[in-house]
C-alpha positions as a Markdown table, in Angstrom:
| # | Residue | x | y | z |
|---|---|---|---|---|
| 1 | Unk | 30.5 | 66.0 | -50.8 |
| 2 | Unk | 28.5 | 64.4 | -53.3 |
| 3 | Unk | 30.7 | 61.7 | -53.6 |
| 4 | Unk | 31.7 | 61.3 | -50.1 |
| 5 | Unk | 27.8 | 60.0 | -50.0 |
| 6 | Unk | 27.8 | 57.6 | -53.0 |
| 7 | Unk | 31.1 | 56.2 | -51.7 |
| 8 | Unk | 30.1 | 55.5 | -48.6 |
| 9 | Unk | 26.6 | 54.0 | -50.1 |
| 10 | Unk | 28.5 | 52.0 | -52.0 |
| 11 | Unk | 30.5 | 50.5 | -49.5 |
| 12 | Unk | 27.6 | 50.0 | -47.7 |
| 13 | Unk | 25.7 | 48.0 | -50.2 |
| 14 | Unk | 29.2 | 46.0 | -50.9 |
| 15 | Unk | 29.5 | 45.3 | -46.9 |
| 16 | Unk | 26.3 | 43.8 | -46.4 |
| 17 | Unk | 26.0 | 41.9 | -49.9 |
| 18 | Unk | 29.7 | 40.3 | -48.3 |
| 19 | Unk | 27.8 | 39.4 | -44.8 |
| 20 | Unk | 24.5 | 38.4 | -46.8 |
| 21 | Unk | 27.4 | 36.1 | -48.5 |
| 22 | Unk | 28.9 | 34.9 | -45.4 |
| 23 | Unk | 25.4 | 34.0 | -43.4 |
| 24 | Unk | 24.1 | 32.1 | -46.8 |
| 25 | Unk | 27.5 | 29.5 | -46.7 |
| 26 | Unk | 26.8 | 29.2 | -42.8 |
| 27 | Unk | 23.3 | 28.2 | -43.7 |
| 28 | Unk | 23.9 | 26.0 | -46.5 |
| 29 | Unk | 27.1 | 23.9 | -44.6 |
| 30 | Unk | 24.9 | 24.0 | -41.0 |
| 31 | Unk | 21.9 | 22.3 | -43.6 |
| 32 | Unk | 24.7 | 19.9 | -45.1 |
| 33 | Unk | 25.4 | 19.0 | -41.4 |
| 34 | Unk | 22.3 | 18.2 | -40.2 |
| 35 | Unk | 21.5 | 16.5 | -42.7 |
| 36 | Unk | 24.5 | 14.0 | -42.4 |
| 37 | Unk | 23.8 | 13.6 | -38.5 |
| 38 | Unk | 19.9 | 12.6 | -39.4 |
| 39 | Unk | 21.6 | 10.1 | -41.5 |
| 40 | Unk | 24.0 | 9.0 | -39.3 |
| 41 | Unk | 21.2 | 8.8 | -36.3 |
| 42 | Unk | 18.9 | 6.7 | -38.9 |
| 43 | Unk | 21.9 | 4.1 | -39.5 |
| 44 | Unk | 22.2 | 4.0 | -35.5 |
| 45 | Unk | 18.4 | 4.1 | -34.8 |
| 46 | Unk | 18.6 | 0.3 | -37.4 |
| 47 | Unk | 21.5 | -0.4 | -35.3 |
| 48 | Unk | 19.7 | -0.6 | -31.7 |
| 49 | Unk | 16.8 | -2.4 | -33.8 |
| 50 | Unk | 18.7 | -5.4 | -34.6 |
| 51 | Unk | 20.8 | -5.3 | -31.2 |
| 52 | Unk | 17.7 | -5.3 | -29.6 |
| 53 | Unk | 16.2 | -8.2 | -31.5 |
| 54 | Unk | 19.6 | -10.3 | -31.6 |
| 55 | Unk | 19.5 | -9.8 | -27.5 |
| 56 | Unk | 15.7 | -11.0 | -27.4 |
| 57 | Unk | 16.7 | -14.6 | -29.4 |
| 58 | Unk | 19.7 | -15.0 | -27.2 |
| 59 | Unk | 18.3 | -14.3 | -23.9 |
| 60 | Unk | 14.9 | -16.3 | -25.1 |
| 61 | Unk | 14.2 | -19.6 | -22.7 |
| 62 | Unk | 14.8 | -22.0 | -26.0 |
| 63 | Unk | 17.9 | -20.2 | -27.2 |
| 64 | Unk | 19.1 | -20.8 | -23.2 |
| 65 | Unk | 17.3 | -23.9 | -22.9 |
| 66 | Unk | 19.6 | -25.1 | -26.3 |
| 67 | Unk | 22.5 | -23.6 | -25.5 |
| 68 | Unk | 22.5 | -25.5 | -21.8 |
| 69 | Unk | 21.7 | -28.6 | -23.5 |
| 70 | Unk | 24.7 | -28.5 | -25.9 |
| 71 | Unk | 26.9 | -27.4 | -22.4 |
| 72 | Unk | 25.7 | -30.7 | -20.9 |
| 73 | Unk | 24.0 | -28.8 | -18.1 |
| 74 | Unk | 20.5 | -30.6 | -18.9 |
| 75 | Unk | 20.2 | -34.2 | -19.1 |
| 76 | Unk | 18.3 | -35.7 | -21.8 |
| 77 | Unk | 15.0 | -36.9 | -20.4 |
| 78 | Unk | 14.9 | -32.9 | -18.9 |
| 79 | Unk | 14.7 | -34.9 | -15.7 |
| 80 | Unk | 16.7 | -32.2 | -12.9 |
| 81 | Unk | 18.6 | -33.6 | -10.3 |
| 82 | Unk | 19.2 | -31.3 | -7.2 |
| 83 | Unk | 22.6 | -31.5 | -5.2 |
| 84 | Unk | 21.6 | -31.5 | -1.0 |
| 85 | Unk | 24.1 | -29.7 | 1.0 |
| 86 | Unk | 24.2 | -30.0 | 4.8 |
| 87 | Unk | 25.1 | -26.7 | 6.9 |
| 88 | Unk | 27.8 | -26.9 | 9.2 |
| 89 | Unk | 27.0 | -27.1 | 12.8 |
| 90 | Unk | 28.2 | -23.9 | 14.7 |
């Protein structure tokens, strides 16, 4: 009976040294993860930065204001000239 007990104690002690094992690799690849998303959402977080500042210089008035005059939409002296329509009796 005596070493019914120890056997069982033994197997025991193996069984949760095994889970112990198992919980300590979850831990250390779940920490291995997160850290390769906070990377990941740092490199994305510069991303939007520069989007966002390459959107502000193109939608600025001088970057349209260029950009129209290179188009030939503005004439040279800035002087606007306005096109009258007439409406269509009905």
């Amino acid at each position: 009976m005596k070493h019914l007990g120890l056997k069982l104690l033994l197997i025991i002690l193996i069984g949760s040294g095994l889970v112990q094992l198992v919980l300590a690799n979850n831990l250390c690849t779940s920490g291995a993860k997160i850290s390769n998303l906070e990377h990941e959402k740092s490199k994305l977080a510069t991303a939007i930065t520069d989007l966002d500042n390459r959107l502000s210089q193109k939608t600025s008035l001088a970057a349209i204001s260029y950009k129209a005059g290179n188009l030939g939409l503005i004439s040279p002296d800035n002087s606007f000239d306005f096109l009258v329509t007439r409406v269509a009796a009905r």
